[in-house]
N, C-alpha and C positions, 0 to 999 in steps of 0.2 A: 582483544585479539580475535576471538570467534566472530564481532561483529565486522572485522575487516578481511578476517578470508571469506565469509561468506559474500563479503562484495566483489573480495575480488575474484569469485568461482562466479559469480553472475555477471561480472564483466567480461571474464574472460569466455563463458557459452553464450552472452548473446552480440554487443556491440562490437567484440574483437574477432569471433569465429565468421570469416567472410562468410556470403552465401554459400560460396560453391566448395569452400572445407567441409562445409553442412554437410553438403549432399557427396563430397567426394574421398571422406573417410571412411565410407563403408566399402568393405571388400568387393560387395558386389553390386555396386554400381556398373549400369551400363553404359557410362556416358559418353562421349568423345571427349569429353576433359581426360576422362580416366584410362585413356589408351596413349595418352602422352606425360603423364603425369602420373603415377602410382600410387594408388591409397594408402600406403604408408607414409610419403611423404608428407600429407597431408595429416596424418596421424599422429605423426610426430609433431610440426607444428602447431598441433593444437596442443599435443603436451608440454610442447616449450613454454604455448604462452599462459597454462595452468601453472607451469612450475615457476614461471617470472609473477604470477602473483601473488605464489606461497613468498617468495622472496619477499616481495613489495612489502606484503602484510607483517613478517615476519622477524625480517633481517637478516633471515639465515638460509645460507648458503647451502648448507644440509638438509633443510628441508626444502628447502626448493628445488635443491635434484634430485629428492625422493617423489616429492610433487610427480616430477619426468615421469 
């Protein structure tokens, strides 16, 4: 099980975190992305999709919204 959350913590920061969640989860970002679009929302997204691979890996529903 450790070898498939650690995949799925590697899939979820590099092939699933778009470029510009990259750049536009930090609070201070200057962007024009980030004056229409909030860096939380993009914070959260990345934590969903953390928490959809503790699920994946897992099967638990419990740890996957502690993932969150």
């Amino acid at each position: 099980m450790l070898f498939w959350l650690l995949v799925g913590h590697a899939v979820a920061d590099f092939p699933l975190q778009a470029g510009p969640m990259a750049a536009e989860k930090c609070r201070r970002s200057t962007s024009e992305l980030q004056k229409s679009v909030p860096w939380y929302y993009w914070l959260t997204a990345h934590a969903v999709i953390h928490g959809g691979a503790v699920f994946w890996a897992t099967g638990s529903l419990v740890l996957g919204l502690a993932e969150t």
